[in-house]
TIDREN-213951 format. One record per residue: residue number from 1; x, z, y of N, C-alpha, C in turn. Coordinates in pm, 1 decimal, padded with zeros to 6 digits, always signed. Layout:
BEGIN
+-----+----------+----------+----------+----------+----------+----------+----------+----------+----------+
:   i :       nx :       nz :       ny :      cax :      caz :      cay :       cx :       cz :       cy :
+-----+----------+----------+----------+----------+----------+----------+----------+----------+----------+
: NUM :        X :        Z :        Y :        X :        Z :        Y :        X :        Z :        Y :
...
+-----+----------+----------+----------+----------+----------+----------+----------+----------+----------+
% end
This chain:
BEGIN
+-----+----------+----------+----------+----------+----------+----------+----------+----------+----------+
:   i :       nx :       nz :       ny :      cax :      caz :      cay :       cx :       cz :       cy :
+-----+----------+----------+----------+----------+----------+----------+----------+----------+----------+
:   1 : +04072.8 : +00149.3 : +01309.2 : +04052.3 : +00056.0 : +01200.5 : +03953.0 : +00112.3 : +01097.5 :
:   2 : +03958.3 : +00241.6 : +01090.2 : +03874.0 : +00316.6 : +00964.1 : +03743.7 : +00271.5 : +01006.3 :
:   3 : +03723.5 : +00306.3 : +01174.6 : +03573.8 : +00256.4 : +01223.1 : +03494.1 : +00173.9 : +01179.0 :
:   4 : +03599.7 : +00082.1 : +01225.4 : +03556.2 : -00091.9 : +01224.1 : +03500.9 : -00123.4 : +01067.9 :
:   5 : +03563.3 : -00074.3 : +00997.6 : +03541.0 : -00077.7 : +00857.5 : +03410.9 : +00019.6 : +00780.0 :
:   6 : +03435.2 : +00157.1 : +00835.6 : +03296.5 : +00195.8 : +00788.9 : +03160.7 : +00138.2 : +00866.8 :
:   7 : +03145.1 : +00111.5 : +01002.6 : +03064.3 : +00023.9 : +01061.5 : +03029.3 : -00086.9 : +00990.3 :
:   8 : +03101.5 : -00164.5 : +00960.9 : +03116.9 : -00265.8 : +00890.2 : +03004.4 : -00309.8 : +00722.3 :
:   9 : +03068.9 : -00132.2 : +00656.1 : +02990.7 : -00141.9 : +00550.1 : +02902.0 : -00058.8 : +00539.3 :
:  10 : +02843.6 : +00033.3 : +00682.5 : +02696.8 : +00062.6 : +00682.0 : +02609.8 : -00049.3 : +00725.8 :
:  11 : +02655.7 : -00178.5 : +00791.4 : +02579.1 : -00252.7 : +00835.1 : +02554.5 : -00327.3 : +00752.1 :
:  12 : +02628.9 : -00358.8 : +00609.2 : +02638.6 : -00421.1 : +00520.0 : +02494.1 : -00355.6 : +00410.4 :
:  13 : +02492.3 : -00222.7 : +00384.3 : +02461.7 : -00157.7 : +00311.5 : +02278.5 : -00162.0 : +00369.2 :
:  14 : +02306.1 : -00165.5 : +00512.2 : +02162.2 : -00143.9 : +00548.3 : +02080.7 : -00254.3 : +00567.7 :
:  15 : +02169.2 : -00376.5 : +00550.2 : +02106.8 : -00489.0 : +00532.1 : +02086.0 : -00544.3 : +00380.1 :
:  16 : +02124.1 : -00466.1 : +00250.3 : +02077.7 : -00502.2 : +00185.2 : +01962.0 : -00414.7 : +00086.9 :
:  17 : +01905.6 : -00298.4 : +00186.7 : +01824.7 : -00235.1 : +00106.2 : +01702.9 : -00307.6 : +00151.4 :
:  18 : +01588.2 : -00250.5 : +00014.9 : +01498.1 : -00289.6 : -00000.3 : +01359.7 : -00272.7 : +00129.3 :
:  19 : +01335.1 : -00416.9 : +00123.6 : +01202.0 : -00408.6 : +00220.7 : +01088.9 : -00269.5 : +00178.1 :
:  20 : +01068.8 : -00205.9 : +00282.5 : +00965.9 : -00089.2 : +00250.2 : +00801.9 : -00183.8 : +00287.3 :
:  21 : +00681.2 : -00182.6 : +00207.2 : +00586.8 : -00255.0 : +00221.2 : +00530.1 : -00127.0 : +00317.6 :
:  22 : +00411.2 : -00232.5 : +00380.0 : +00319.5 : -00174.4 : +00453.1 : +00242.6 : -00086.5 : +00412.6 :
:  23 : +00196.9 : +00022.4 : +00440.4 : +00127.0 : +00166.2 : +00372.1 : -00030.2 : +00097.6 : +00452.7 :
:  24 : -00142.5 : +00077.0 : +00393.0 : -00261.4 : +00027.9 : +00427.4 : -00360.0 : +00169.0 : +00431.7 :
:  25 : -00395.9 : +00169.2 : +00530.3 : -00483.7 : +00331.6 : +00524.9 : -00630.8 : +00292.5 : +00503.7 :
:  26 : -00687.6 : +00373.3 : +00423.6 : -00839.0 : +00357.6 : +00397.6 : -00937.8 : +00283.5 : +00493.5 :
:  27 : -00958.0 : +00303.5 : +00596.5 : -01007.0 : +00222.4 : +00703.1 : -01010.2 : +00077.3 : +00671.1 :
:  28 : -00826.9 : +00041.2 : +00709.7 : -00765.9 : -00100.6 : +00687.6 : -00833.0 : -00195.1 : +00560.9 :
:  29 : -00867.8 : -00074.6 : +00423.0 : -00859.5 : -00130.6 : +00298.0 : -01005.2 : -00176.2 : +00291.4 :
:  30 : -01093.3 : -00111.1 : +00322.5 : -01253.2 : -00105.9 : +00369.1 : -01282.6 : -00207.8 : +00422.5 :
:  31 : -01234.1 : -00241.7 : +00512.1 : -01273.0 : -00323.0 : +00667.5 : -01273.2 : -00443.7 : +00569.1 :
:  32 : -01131.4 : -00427.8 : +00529.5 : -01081.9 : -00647.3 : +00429.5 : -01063.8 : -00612.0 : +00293.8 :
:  33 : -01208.1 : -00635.5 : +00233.1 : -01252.3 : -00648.7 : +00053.9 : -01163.1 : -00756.8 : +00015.3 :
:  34 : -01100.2 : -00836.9 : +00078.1 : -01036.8 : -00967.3 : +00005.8 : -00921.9 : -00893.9 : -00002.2 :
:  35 : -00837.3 : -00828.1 : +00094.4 : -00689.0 : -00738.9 : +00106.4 : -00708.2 : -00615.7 : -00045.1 :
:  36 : -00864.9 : -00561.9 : -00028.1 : -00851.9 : -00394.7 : -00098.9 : -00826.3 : -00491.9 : -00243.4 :
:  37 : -00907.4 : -00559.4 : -00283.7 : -00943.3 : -00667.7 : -00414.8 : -00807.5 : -00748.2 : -00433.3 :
:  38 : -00705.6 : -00768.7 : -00370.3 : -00594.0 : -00758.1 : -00402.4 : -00468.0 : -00651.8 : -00440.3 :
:  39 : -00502.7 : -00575.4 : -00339.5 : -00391.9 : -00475.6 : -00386.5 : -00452.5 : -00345.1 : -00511.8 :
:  40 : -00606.6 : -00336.3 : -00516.6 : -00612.9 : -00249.0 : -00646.3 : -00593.6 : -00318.0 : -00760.6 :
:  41 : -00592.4 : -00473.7 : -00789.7 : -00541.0 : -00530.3 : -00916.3 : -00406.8 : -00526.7 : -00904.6 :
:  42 : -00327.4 : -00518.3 : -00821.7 : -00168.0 : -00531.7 : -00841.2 : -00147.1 : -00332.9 : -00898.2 :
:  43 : -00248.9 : -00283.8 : -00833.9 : -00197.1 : -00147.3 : -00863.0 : -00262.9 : -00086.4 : -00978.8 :
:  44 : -00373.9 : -00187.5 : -01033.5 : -00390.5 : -00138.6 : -01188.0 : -00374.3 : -00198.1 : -01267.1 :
:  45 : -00294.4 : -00327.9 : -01243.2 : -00171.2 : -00370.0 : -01315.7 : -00037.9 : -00311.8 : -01394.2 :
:  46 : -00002.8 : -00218.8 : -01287.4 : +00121.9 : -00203.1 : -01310.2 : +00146.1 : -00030.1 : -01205.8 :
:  47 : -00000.6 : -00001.3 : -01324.9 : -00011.9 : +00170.8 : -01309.4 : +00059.8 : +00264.7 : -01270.0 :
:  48 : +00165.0 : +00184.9 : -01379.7 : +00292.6 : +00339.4 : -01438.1 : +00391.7 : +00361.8 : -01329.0 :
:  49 : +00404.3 : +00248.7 : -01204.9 : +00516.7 : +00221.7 : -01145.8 : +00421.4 : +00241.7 : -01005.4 :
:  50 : +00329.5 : +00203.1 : -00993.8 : +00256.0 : +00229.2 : -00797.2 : +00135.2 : +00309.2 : -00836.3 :
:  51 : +00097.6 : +00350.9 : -00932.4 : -00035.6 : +00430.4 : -00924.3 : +00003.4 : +00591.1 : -00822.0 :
:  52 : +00112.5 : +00622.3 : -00804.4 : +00137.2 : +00710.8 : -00695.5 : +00170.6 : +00671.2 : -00476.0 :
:  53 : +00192.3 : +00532.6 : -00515.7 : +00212.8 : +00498.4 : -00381.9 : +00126.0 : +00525.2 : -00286.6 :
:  54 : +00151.5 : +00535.4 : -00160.9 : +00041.5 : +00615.8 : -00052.0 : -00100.1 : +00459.1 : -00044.1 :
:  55 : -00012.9 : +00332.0 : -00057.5 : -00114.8 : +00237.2 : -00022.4 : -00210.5 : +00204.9 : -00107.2 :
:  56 : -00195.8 : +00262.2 : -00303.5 : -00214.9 : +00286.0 : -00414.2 : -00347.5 : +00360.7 : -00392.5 :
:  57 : -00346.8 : +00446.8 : -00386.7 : -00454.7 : +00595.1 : -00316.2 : -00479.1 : +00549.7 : -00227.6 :
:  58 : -00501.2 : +00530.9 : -00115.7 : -00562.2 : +00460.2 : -00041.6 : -00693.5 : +00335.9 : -00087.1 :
:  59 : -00611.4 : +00261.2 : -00117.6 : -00719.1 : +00158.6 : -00242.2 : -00816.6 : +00228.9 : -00247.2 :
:  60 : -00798.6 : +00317.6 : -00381.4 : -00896.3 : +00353.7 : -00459.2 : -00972.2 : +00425.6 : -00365.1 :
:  61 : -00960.9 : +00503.9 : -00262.2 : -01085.1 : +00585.7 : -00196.9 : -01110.8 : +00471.8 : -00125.9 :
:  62 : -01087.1 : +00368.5 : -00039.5 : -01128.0 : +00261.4 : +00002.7 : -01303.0 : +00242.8 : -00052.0 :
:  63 : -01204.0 : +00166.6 : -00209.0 : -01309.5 : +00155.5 : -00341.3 : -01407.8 : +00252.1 : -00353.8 :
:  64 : -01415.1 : +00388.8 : -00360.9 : -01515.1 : +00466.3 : -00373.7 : -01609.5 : +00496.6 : -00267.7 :
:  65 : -01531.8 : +00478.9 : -00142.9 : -01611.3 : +00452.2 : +00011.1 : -01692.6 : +00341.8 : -00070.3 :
:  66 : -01633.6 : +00235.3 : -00040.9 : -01736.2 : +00090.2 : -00062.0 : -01835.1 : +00121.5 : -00162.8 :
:  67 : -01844.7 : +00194.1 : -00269.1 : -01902.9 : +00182.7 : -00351.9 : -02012.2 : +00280.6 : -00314.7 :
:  68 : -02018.2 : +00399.4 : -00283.5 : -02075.4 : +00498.6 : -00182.2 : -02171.1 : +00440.3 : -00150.2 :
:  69 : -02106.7 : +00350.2 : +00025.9 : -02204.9 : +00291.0 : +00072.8 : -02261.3 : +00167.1 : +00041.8 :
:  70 : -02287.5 : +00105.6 : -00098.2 : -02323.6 : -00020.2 : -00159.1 : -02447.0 : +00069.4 : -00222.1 :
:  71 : -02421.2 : +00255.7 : -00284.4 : -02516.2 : +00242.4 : -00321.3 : -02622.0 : +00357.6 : -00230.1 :
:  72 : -02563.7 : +00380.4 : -00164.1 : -02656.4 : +00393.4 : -00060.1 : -02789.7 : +00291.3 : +00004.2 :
:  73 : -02706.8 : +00164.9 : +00018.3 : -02803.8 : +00108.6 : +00081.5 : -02896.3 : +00012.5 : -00041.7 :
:  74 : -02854.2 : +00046.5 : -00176.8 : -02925.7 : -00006.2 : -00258.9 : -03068.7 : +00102.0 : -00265.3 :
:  75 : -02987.2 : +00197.9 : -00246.3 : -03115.5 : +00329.0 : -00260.5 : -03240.1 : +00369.7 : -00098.2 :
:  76 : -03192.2 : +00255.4 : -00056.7 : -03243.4 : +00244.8 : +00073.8 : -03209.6 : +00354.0 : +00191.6 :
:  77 : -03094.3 : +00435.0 : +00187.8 : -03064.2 : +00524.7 : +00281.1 : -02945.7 : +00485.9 : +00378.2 :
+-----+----------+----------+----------+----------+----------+----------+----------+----------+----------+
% end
């Protein structure tokens, strides 16, 4: 009976934790400007709370890639 019962309320417990979001790796963020241009305004929004998240960092070197090669090819190289 103890089983049935702790079974019971790990299955309970693990169905009500929180969705973990998708971790977007630099590549991913690069490739789709409409995806990176969403998630660096949600994450410099609301700094204090995701400016450490892995998909957070990610962004931003995304952003500095893109920007890199924007001015690269402005500089004709």
């Amino acid at each position: 009976m103890k089983w049935l019962f702790s079974s019971a309320t790990l299955v309970f417990l693990s169905a009500c934790s929180p969705q973990t979001d998708k971790i977007y790796t630099v590549d991913e963020l690069a490739g789709d400007e409409a995806l990176l241009t969403k998630i660096l305004g949600e994450c410099r929004n609301n700094a204090g709370k995701l400016w450490e998240t892995p998909t957070c960092r990610n962004a931003e070197a995304a952003d500095g890639k893109l920007r890199l090669e924007r001015g690269r090819r402005a500089l004709g190289g």
